[in-house]
Backbone of each chain as nested JSON, in Angstrom:
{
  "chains": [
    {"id": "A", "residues": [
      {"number": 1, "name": "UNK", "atoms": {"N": [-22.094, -6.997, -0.667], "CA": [-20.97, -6.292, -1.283], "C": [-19.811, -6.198, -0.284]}},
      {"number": 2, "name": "UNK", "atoms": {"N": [-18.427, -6.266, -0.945], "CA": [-17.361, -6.351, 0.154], "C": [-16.359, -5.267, -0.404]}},
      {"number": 3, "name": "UNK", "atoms": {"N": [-15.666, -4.758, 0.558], "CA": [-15.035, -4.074, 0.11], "C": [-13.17, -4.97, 0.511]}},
      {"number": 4, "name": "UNK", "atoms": {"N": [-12.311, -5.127, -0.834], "CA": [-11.569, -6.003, -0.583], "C": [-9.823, -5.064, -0.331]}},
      {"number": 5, "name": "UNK", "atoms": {"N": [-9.378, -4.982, 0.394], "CA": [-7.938, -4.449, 0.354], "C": [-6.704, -5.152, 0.445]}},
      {"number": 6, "name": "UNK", "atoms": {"N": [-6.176, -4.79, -0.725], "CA": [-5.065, -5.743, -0.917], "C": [-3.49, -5.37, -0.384]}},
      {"number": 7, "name": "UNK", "atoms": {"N": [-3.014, -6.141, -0.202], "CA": [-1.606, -5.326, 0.103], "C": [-0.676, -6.405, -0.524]}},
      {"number": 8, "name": "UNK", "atoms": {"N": [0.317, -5.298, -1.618], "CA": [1.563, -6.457, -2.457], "C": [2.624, -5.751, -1.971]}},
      {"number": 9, "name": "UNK", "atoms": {"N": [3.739, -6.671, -1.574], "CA": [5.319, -6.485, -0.773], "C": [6.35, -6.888, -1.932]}},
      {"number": 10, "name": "UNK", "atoms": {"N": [7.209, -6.272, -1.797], "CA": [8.313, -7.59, -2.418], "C": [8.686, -8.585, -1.72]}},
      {"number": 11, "name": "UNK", "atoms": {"N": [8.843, -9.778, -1.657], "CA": [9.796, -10.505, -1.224], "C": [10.759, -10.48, -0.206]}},
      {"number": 12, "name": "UNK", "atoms": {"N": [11.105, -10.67, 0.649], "CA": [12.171, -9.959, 1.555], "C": [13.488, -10.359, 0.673]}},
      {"number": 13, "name": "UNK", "atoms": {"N": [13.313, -11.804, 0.184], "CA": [14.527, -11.715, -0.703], "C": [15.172, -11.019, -1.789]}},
      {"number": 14, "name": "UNK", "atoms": {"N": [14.408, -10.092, -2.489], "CA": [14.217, -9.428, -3.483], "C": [14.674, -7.625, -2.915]}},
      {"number": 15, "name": "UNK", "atoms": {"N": [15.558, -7.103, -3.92], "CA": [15.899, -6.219, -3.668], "C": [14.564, -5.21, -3.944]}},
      {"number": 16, "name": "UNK", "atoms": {"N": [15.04, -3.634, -3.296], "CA": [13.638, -2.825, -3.624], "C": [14.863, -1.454, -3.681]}},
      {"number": 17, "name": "UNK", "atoms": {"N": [14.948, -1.523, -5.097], "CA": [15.393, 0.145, -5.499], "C": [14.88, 1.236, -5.435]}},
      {"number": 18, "name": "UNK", "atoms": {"N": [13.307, 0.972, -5.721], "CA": [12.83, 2.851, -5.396], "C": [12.627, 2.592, -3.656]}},
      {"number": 19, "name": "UNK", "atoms": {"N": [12.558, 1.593, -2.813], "CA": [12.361, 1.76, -1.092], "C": [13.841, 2.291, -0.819]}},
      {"number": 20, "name": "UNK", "atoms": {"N": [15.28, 1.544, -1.885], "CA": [16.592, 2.977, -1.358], "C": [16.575, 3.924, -1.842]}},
      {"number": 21, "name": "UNK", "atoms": {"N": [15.651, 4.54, -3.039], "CA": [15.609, 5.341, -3.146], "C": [15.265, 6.649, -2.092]}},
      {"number": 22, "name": "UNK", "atoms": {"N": [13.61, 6.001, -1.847], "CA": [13.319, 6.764, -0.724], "C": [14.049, 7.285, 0.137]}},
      {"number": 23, "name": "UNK", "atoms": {"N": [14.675, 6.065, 0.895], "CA": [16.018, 6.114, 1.972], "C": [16.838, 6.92, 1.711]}},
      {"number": 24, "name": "UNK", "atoms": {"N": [17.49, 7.321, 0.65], "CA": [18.261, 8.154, 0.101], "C": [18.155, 9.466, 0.213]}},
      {"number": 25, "name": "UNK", "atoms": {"N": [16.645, 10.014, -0.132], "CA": [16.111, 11.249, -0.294], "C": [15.255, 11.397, 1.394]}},
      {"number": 26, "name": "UNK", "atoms": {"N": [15.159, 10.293, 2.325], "CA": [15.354, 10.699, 3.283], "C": [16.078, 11.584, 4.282]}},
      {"number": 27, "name": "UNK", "atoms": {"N": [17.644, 10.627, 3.726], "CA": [18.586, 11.14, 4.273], "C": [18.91, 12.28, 4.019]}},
      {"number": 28, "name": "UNK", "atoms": {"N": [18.899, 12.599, 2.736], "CA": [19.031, 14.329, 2.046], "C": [18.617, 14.839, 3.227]}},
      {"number": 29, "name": "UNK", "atoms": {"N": [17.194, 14.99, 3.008], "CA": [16.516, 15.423, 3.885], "C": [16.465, 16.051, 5.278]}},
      {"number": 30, "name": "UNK", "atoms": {"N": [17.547, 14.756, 5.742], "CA": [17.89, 14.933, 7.364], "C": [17.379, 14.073, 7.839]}},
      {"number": 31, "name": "UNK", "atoms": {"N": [16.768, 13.046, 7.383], "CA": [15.711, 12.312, 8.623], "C": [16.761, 10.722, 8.658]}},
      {"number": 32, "name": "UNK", "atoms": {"N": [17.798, 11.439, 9.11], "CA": [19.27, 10.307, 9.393], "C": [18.337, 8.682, 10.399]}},
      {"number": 33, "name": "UNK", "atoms": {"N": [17.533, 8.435, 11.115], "CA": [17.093, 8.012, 11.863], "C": [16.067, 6.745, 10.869]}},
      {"number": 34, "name": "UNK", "atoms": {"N": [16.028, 7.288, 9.796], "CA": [15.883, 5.896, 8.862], "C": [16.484, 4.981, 7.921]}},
      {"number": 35, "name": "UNK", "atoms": {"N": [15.863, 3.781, 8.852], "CA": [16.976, 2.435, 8.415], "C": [16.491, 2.243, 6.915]}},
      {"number": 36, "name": "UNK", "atoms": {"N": [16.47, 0.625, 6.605], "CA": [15.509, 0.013, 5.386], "C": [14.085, 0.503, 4.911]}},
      {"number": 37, "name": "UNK", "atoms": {"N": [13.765, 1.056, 3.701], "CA": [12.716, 1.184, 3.544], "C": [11.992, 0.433, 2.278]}},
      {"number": 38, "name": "UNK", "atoms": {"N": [10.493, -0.172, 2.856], "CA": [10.431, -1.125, 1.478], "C": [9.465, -0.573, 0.744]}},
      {"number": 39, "name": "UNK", "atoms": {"N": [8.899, -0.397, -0.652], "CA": [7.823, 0.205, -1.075], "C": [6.583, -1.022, -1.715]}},
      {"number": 40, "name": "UNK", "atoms": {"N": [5.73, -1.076, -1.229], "CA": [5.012, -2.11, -1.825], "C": [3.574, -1.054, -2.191]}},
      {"number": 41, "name": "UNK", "atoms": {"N": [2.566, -2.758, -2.802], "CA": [1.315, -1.277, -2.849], "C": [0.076, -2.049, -2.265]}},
      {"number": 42, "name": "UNK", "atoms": {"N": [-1.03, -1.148, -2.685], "CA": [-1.948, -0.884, -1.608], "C": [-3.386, -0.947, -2.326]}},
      {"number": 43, "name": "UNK", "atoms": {"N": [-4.047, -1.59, -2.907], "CA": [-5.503, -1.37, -3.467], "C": [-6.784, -1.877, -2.613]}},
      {"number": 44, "name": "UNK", "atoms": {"N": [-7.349, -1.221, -3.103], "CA": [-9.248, -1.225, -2.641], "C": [-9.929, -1.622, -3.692]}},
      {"number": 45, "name": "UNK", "atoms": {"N": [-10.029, -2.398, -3.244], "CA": [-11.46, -2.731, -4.549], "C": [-12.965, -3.205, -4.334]}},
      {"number": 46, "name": "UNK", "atoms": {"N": [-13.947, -2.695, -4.695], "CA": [-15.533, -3.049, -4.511], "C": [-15.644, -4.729, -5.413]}},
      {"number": 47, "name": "UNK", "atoms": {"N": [-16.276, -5.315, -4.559], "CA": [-16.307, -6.781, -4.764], "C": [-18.055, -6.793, -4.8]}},
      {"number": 48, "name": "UNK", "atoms": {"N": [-18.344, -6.91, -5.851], "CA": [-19.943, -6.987, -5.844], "C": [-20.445, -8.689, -5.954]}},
      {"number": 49, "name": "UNK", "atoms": {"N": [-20.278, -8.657, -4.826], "CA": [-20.666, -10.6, -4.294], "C": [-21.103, -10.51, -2.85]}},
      {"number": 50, "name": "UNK", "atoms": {"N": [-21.716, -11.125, -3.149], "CA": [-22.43, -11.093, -1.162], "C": [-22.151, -12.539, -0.301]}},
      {"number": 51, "name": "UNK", "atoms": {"N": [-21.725, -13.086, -0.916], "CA": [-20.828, -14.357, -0.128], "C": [-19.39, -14.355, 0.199]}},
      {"number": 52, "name": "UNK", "atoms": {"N": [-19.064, -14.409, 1.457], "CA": [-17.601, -14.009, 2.059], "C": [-16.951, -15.109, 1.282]}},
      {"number": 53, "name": "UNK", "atoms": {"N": [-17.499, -16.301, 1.345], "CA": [-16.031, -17.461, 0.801], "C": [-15.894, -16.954, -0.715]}},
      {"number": 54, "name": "UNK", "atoms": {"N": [-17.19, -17.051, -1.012], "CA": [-16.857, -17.004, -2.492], "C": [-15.961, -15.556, -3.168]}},
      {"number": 55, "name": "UNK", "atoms": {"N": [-16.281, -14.48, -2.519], "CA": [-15.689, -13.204, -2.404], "C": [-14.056, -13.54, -2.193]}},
      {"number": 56, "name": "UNK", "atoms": {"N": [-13.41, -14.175, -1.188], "CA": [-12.636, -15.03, -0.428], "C": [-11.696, -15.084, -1.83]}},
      {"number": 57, "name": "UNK", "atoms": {"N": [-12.426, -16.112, -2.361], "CA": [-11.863, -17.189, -3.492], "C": [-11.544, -16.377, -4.844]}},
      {"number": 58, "name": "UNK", "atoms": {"N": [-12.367, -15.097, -5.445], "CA": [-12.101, -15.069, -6.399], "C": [-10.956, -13.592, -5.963]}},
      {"number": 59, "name": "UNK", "atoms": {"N": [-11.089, -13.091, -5.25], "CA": [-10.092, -11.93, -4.761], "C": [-8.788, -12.779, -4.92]}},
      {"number": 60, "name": "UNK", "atoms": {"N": [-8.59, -14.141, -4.172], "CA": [-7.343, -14.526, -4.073], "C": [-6.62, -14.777, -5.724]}},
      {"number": 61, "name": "UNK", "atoms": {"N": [-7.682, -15.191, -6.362], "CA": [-7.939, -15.234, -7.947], "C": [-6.798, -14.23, -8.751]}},
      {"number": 62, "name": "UNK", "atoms": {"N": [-7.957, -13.164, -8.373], "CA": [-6.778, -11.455, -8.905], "C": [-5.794, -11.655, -8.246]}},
      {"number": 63, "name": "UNK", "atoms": {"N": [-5.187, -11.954, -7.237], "CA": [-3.714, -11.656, -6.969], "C": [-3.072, -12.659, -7.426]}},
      {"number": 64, "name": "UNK", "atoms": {"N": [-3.443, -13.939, -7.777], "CA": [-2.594, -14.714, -8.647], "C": [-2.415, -14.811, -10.114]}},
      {"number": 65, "name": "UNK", "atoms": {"N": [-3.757, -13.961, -10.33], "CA": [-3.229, -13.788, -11.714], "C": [-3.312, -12.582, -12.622]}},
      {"number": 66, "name": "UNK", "atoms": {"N": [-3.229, -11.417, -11.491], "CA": [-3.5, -9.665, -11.803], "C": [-2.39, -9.472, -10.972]}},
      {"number": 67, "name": "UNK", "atoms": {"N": [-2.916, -9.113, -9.737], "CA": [-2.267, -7.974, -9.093], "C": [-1.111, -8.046, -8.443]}},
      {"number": 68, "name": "UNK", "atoms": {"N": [-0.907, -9.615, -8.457], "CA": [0.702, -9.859, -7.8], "C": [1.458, -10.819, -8.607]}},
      {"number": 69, "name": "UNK", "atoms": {"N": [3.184, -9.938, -8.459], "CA": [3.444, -11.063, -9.237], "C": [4.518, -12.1, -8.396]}},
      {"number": 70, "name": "UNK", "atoms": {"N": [3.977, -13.335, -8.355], "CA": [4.129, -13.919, -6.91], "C": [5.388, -14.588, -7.114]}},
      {"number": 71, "name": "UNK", "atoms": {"N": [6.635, -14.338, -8.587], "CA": [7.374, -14.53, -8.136], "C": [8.637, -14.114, -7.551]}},
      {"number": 72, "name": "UNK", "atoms": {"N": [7.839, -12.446, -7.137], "CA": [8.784, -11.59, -6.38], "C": [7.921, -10.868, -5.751]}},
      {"number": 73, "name": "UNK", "atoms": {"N": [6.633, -11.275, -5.711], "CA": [6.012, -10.293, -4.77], "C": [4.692, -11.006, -3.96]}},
      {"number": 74, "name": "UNK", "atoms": {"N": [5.099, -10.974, -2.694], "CA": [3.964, -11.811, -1.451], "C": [2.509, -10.484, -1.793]}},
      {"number": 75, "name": "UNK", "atoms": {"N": [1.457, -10.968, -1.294], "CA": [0.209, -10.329, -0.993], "C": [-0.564, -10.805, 0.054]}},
      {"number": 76, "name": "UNK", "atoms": {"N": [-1.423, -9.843, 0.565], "CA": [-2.273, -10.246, 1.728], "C": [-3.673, -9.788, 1.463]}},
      {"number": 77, "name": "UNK", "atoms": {"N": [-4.89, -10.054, 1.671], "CA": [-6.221, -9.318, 1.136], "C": [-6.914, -9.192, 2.764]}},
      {"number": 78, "name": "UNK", "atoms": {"N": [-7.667, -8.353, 2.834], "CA": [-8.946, -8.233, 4.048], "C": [-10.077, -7.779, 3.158]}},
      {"number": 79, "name": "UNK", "atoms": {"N": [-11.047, -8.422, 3.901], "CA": [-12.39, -8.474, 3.018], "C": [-13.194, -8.014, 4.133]}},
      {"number": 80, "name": "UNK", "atoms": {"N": [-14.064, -6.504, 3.875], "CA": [-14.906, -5.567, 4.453], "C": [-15.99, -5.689, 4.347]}},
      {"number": 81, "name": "UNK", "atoms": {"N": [-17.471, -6.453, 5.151], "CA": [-18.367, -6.174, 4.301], "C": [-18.935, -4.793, 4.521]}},
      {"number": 82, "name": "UNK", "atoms": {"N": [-19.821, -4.431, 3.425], "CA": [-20.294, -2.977, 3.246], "C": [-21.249, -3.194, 2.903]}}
    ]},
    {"id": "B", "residues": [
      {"number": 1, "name": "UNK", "atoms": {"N": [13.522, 1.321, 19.109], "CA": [13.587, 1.015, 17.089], "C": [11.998, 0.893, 16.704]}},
      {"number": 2, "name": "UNK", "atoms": {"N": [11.543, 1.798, 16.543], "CA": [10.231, 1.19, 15.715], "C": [9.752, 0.756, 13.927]}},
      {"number": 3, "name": "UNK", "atoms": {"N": [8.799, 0.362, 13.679], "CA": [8.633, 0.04, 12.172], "C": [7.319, 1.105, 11.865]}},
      {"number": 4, "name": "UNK", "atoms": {"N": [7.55, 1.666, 11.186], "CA": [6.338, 2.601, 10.59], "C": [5.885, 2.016, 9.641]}},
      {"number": 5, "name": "UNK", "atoms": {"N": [4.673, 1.657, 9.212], "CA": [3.487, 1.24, 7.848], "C": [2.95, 2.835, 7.705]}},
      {"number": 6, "name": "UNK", "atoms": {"N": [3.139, 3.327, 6.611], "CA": [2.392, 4.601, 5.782], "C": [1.864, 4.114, 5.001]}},
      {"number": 7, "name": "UNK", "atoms": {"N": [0.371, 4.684, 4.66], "CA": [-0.379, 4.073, 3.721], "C": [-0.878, 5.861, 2.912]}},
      {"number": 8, "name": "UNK", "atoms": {"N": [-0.423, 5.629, 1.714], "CA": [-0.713, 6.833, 0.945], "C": [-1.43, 6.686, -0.012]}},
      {"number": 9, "name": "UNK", "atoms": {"N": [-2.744, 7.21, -0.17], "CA": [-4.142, 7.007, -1.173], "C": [-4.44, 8.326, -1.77]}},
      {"number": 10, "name": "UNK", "atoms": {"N": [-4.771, 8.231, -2.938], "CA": [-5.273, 9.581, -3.537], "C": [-6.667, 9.764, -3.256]}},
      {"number": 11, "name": "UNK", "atoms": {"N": [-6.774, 11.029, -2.693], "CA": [-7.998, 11.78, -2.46], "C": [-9.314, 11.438, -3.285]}},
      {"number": 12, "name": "UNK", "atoms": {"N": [-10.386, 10.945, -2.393], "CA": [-11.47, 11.171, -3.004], "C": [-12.128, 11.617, -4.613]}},
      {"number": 13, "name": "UNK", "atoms": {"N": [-11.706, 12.804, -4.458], "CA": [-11.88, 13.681, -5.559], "C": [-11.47, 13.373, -7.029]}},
      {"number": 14, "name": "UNK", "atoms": {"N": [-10.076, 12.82, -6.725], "CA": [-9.122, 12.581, -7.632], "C": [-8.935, 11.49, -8.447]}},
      {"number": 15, "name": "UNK", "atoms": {"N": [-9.193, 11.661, -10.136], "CA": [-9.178, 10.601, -10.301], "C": [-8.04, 9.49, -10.558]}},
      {"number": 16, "name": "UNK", "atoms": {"N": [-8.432, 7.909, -10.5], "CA": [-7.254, 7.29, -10.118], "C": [-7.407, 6.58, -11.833]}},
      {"number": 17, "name": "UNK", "atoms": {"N": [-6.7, 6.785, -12.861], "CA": [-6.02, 6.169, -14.087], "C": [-5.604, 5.004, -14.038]}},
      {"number": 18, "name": "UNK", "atoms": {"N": [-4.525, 4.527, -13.099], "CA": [-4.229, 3.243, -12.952], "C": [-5.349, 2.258, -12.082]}},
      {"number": 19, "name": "UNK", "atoms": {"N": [-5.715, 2.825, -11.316], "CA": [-7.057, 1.961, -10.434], "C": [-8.27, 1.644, -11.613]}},
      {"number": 20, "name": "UNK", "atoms": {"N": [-8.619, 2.418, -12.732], "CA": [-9.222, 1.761, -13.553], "C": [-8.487, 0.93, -14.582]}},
      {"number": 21, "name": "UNK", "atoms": {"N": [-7.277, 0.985, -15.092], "CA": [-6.715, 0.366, -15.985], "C": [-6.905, -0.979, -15.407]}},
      {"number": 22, "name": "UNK", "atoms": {"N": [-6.789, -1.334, -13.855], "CA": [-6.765, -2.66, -13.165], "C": [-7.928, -2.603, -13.396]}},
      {"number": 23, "name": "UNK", "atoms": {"N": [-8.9, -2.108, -13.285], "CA": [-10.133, -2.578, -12.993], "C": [-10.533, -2.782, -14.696]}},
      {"number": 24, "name": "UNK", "atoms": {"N": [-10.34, -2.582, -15.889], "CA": [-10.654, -2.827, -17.106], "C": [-10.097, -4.186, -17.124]}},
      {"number": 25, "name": "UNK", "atoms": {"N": [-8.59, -4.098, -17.131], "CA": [-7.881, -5.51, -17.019], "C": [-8.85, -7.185, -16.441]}},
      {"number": 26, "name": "UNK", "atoms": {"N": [-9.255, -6.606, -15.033], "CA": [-9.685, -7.458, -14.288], "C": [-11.263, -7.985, -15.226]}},
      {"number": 27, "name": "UNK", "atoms": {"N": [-11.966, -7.029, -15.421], "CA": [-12.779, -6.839, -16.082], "C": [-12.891, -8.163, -17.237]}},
      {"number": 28, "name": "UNK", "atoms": {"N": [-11.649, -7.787, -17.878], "CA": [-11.229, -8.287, -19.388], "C": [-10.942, -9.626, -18.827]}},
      {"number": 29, "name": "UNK", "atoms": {"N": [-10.281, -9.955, -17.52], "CA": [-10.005, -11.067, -16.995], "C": [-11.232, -12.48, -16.925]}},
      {"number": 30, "name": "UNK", "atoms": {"N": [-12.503, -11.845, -16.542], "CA": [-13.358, -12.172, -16.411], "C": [-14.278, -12.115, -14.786]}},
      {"number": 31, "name": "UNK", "atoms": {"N": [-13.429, -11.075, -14.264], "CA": [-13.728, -10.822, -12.919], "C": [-14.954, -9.432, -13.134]}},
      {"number": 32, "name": "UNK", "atoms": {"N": [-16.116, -9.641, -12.856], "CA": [-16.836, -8.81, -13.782], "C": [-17.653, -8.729, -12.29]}},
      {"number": 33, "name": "UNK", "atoms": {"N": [-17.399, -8.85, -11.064], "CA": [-17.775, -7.883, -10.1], "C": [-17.352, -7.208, -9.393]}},
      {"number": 34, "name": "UNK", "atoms": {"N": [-16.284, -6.613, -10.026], "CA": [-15.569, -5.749, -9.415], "C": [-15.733, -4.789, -9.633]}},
      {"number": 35, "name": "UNK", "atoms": {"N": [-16.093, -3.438, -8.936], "CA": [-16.458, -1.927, -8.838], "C": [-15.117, -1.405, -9.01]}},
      {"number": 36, "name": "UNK", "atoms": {"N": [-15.679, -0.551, -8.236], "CA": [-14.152, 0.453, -8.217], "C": [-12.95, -0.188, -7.939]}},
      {"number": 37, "name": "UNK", "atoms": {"N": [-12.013, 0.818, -8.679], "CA": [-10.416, 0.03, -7.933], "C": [-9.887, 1.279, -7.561]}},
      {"number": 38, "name": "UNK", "atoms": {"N": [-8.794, 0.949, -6.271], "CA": [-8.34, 2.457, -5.764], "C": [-7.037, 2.201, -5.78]}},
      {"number": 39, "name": "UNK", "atoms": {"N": [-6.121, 2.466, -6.223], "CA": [-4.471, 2.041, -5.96], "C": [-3.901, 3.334, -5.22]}},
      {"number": 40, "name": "UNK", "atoms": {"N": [-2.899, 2.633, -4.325], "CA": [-2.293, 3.821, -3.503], "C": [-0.658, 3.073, -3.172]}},
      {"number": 41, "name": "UNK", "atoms": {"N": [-0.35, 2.92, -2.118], "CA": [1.233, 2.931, -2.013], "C": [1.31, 2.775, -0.436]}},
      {"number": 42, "name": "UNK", "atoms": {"N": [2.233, 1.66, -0.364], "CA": [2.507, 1.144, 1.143], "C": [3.719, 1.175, 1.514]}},
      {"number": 43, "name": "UNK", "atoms": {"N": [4.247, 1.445, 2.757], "CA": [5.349, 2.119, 2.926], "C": [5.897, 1.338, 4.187]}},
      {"number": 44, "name": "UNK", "atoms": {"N": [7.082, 0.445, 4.184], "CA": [7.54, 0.275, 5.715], "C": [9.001, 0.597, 5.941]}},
      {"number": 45, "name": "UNK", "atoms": {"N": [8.606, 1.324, 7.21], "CA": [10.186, 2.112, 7.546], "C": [10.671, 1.816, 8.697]}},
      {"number": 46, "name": "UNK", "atoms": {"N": [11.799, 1.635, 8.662], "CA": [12.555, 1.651, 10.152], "C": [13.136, 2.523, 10.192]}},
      {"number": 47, "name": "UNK", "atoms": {"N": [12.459, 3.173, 11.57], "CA": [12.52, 4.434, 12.284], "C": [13.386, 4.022, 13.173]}},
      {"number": 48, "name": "UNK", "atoms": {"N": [14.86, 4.52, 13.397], "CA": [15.349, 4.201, 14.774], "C": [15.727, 5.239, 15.672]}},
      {"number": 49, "name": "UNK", "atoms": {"N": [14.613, 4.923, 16.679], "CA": [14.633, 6.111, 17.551], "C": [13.5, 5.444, 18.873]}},
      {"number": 50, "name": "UNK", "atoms": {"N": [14.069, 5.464, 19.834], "CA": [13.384, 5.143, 21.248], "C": [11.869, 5.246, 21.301]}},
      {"number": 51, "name": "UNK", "atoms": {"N": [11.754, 7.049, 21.453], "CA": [11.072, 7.99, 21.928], "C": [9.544, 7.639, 21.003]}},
      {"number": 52, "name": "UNK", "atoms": {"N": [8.198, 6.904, 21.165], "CA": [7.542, 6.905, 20.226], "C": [6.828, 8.364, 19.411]}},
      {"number": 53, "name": "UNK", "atoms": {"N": [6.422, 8.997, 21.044], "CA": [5.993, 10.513, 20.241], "C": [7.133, 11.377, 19.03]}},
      {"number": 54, "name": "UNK", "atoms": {"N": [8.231, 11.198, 19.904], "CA": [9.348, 11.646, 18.443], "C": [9.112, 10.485, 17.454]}},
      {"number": 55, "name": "UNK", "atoms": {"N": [9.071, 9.516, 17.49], "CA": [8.75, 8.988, 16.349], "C": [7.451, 8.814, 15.61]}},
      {"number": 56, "name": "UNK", "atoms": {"N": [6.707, 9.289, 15.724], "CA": [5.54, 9.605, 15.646], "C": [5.664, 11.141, 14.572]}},
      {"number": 57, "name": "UNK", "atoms": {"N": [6.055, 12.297, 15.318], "CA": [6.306, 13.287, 14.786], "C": [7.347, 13.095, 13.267]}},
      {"number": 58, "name": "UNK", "atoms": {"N": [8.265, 12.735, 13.555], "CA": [9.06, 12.446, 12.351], "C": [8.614, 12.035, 11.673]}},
      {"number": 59, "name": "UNK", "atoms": {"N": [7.871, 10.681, 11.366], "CA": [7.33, 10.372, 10.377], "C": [5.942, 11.104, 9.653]}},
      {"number": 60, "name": "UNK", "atoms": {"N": [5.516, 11.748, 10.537], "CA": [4.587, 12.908, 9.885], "C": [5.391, 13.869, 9.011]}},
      {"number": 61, "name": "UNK", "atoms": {"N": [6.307, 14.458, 9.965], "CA": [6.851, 15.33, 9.021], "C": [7.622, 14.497, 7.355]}},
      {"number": 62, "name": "UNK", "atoms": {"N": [7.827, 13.332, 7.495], "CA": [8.705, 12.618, 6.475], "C": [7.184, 12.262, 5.252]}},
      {"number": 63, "name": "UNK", "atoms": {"N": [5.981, 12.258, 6.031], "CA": [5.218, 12.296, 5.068], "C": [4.747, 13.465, 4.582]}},
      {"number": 64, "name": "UNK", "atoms": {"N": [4.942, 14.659, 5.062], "CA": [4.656, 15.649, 4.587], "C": [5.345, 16.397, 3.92]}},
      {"number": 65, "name": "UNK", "atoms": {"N": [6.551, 16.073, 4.068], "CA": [7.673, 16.708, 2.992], "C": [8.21, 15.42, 1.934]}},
      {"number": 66, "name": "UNK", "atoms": {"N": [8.114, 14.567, 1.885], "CA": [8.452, 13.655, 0.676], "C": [7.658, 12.195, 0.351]}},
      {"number": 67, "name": "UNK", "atoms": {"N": [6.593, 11.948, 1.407], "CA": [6.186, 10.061, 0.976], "C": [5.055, 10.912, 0.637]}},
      {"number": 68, "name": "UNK", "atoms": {"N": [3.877, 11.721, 0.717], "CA": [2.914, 11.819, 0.25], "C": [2.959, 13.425, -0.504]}},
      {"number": 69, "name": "UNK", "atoms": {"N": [1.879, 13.764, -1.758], "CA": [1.807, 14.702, -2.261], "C": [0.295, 15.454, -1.62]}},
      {"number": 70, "name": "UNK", "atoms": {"N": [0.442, 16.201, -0.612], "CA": [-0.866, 16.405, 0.031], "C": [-1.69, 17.045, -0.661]}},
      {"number": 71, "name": "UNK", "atoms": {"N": [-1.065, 17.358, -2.052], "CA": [-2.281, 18.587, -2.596], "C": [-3.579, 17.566, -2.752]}},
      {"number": 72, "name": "UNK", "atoms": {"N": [-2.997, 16.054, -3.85], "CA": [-4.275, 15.027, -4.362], "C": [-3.983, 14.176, -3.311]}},
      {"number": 73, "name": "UNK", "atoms": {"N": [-3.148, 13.979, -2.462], "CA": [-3.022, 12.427, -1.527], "C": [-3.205, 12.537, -0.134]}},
      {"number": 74, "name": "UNK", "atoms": {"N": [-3.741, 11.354, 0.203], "CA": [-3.886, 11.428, 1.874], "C": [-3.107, 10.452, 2.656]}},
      {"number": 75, "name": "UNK", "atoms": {"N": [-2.406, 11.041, 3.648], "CA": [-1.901, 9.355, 4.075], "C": [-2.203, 8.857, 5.896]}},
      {"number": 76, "name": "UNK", "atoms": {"N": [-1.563, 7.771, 5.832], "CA": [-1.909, 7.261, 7.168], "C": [-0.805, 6.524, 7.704]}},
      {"number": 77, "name": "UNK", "atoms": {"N": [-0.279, 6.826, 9.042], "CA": [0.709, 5.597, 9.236], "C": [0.407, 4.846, 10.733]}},
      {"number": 78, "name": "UNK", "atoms": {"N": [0.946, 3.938, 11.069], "CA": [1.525, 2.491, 12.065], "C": [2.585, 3.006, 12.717]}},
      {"number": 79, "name": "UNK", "atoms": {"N": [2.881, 2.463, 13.856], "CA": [3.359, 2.32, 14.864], "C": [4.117, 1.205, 15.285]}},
      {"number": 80, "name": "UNK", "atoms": {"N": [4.487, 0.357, 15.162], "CA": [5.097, -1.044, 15.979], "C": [6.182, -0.941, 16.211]}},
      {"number": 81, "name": "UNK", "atoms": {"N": [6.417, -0.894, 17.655], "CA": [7.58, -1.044, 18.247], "C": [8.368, -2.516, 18.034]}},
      {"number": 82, "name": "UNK", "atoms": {"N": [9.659, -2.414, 17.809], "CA": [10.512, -4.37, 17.023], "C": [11.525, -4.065, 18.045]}}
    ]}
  ]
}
């Protein structure tokens, strides 16, 4: 069993309105000392396969055709075994 | 100038709605070993400020007053000096 964590970005080319958002309500804030902020996301998922490649292969699977949408958004996976 | 990574996950306890909607989806996909799904939220900031312990501190406090909701969420952040 693996435990798989994904991470989806936008694009650097691609604008990110709620990351100025943030920035925005930073600044409210006071916390003047922040530049660009980008918001991407973040999942865990239990991979019930006990082979790393094959685990490997179908994780990359979901992000091409679930969890990212790759034509504005890069992803990266690490695979945990557990 | 440093870059902060915050990683903000909902608590244990708490349940995650969208982490199963992916995980039904995926499911429906035909990805049918997949356990749990956990969705959370990734964060990169440019912090500009020398000092790492001040930067360090700030971004705690920036997660504790606006990137994370501590009642259900937990978060974590990075360091890299650019």
């Amino acid at each position: 069993m693996f435990k798989a964590t994904v991470f989806v970005t936008l694009r650097e080319s691609v604008l990110d309105p709620q990351g100025s958002a943030v920035r925005g309500s930073l600044h409210t804030l006071g916390f003047d000392e922040v530049g660009e902020v980008r918001i991407g996301k973040y999942m865990q998922l239990e991979i019930d396969l006990n082979d790393r490649a094959a685990a490997e292969e179908r994780v990359k699977e979901m992000c091409e055709k679930l969890l990212a949408n790759t034509v504005i958004e890069d992803y990266r996976y690490e695979l945990q075994e557990v």
